[in-house]
N, C-alpha and C positions, 0 to 999 in steps of 0.2 A: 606869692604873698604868704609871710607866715603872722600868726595868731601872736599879737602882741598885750599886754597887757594896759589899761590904762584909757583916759580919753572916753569918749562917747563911744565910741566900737564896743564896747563892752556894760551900755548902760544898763537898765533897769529894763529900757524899751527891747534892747539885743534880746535879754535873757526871757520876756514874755514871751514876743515872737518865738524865736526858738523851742519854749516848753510848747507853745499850741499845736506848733508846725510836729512837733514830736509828737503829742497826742492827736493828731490825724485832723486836727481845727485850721485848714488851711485858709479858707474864706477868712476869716479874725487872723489869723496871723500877717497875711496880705494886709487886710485895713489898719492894723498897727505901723506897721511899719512904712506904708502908704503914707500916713500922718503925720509920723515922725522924719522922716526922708523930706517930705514939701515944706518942714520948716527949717531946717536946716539953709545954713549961709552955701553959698558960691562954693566950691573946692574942700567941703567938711563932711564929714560921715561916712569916706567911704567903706571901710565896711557895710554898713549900714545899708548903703546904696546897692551892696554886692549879696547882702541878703534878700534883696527884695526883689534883684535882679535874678538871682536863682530860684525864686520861691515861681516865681512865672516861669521858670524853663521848666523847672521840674511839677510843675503841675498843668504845664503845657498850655500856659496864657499866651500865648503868641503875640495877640491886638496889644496886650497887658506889656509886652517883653519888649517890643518893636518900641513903644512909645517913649519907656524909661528910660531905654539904651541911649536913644536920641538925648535928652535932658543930663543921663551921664555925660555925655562925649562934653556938652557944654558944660557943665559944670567943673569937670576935671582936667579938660582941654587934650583927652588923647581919646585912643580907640578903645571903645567901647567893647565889652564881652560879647560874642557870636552865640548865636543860637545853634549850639549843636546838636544836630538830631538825635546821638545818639545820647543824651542828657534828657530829651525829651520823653515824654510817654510814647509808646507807638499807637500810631493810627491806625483804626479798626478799618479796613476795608471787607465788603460783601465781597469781592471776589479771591480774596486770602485764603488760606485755608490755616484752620485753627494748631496753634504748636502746642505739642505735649512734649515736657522734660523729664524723662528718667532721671530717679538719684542714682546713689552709686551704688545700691545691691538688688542684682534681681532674684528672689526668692520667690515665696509663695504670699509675700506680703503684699506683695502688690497687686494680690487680687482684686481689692476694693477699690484702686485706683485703676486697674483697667477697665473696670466697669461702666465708671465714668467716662474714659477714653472712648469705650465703645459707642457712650451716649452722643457726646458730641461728637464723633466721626459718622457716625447715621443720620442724626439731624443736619451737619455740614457736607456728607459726600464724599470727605475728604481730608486728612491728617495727615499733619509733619510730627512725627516723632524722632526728640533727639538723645542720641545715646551716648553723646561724650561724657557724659561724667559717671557714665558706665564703668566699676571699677572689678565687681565681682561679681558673680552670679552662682546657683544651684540647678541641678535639674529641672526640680519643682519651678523654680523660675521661668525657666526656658521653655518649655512646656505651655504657661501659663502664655509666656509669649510670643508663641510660635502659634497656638491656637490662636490668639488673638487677630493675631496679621491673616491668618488664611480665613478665620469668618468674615472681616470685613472685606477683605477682596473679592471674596465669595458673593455676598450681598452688595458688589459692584463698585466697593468707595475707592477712592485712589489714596494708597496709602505709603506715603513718602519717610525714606529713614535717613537719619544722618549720624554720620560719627559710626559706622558700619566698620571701618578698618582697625581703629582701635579695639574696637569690640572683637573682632576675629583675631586678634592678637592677642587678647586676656583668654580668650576662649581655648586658643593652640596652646595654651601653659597651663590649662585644665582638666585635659583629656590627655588618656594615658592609652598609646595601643597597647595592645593585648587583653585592656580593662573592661569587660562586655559592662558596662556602667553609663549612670549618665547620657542613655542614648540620645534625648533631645538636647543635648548639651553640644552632643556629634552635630547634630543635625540644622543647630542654630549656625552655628562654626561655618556650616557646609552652605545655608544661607547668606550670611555676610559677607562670605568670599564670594559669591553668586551674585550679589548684588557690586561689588564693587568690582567686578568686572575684571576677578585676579583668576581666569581661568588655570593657569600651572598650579598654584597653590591649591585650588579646586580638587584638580585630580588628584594630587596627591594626598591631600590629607581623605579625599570617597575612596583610595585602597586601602591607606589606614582603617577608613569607616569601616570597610567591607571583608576586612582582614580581621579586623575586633570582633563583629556580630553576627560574621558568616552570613552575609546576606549579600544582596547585589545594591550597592551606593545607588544614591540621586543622582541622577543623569544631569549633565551641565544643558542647561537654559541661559539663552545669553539675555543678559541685562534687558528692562525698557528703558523706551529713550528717557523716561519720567526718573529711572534709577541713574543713569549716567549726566544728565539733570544738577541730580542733588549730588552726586558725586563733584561736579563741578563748583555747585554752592560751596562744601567742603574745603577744596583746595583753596578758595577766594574768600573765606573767612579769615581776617585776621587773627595772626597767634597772641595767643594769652601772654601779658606781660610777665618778663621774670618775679621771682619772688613770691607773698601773699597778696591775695586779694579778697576784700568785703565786698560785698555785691547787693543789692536791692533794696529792704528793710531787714533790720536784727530789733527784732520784737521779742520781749520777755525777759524774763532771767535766765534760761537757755536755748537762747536764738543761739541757732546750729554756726553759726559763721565765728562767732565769739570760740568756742570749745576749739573749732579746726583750729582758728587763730591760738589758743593755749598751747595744744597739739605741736601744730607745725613751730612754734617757737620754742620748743622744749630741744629743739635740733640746732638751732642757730644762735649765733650770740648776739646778732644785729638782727635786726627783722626791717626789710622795708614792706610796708602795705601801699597795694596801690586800690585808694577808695574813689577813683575816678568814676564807678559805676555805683558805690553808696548810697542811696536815693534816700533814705530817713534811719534813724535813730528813736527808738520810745524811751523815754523816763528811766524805766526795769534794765532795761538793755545798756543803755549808758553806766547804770551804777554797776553792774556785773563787769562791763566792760573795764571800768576803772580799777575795781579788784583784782581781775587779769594782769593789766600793765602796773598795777602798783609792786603782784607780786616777783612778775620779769623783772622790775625794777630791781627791786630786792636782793635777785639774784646775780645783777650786774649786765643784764641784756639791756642793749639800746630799741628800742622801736618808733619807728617814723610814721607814723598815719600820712602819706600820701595822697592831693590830688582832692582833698576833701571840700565839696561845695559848703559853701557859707551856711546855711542854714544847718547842717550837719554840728561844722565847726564850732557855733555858737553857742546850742548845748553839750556839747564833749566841755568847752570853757566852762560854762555855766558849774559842770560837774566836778571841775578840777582836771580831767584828763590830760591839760595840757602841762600838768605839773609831771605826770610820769609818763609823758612819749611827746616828741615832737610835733605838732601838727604844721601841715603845708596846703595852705587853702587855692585849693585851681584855679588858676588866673580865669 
């Protein structure tokens, strides 16, 4: 479905909804559009219908989703939109264990967010940290995170990592033999192979270690079943689509998703985005955002907003977005 102009899809009621739902007023964006959707004739509104249908997935009304879906199907006479889970919030479960996301540099900055990490993996028992978007890192980093992992295992929590192979890949193209430098940088390297269970690699790169710092390597420990586990999770995670992607909320006038978006299209002359995982837009963010694709415009780049849920869709309209990039709203 793409973003047309014209019609009630785009009334005055679209564009309220839409700014609430941007400014975090979800309850009132729901009752608007609640209001206006039950007056509406037999086979009219739907966008309308597809906003209010999303605003329940993505705020995880379920009782709310199940019921509308039903009154679409009659209304419109086909099948109606599926609850997909992963459109939904995720469910808190007490027996989960809490995830932490690494950005993409590990330095010494991220001391004050390990702190935190440490808080919740002591009150839980137990932490998933994930390192894929793990892109560079420093000593000081490594260090920082190498302490980390060995006090909480110490004080007995189960500390689960993922995205480990990438990471010992960035790591192998960081460390130089002969370079007595960066020793916990060796030694994270020497972890991550250890935990993904790449004994050959192992050994070789502990002669390197051991050849660099004149000392005797860490002795290979084979994996627990808790790390071969998440090694599994790993391979059963679906691959990231081609292309870009926006991901979550882009809050502010430099929400970090917009600037990669600038970034990565300074390479390409088409950009497809895939906003399948886009969950909100604010106000600040939409107008920044529009700058962005007004200026690729400018320059002769196409860009496609993909996959984008209806309430997203709405104020990107609202803002004009859809005059400089294509929008295609998720069925």
């Amino acid at each position: 479905m793409e973003v047309h102009e014209g019609g009630d899809d785009f009334s005055s009621i679209a564009e309220e909804a839409a700014v609430l739902y941007a400014n975090g007023q979800n309850d009132a964006a729901a009752a608007v559009l609640a209001a206006f959707v039950d007056s509406l004739p037999i086979g009219q509104g739907e966008f309308m219908w597809m906003m209010l249908i999303d605003l329940y997935k993505l705020t995880g009304m379920r009782a709310e989703f199940d019921e509308r879906v039903i009154a679409y199907a009659r209304s419109f006479e086909k099948s109606p939109p599926a609850w997909d889970v992963a459109d939904a919030p995720a469910q808190k479960s007490k027996s989960s264990s809490p995830s932490v996301a690494m950005g993409a540099a590990l330095t010494e900055e991220v001391g004050k967010q390990f702190v935190r990490v440490r808080e919740t993996a002591l009150k839980h028992g137990a932490v998933r940290i994930d390192l894929s978007r793990l892109r560079s890192a420093d000593d000081a980093g490594c260090t920082l995170f190498r302490d980390l992992v060995g006090a909480l295992r110490e004080q007995g929590v189960t500390v689960k990592l993922s995205g480990c192979a990438a990471v010992a890949a960035m790591l192998g193209g960081q460390v130089t033999v002969g370079q007595a430098e960066n020793r916990n940088m060796w030694l994270l390297l020497l972890d991550m192979l250890q935990h993904t269970d790449d004994m050959d690699r192992f050994e070789e790169v502990a002669v390197d270690y051991a050849v660099t710092f004149e000392v005797s390597p860490p002795s290979w420990e084979a994996p627990s079943m808790e790390a071969m586990a998440t090694t599994t999770d790993i391979e059963s995670t679906p691959a990231a689509p081609q292309g870009f992607a926006l991901e979550g909320e882009l809050l502010g006038a430099n929400a970090e998703g917009i600037r990669k978006l600038a970034a990565y299209a300074a390479d390409h002359a088409a950009v497809e985005v895939d906003c399948s995982r886009l969950r909100r837009v604010d106000f600040v963010a939409a107008g920044s955002l529009f700058n962005v694709l007004s200026t690729l415009q400018g320059q002769g780049k196409l860009v496609s907003l993909n996959r984008v849920n209806a309430m997203v869709a709405a104020l990107l309209r609202v803002m004009g977005i859809d005059q400089v990039a294509r929008l295609q709203i998720q069925a």
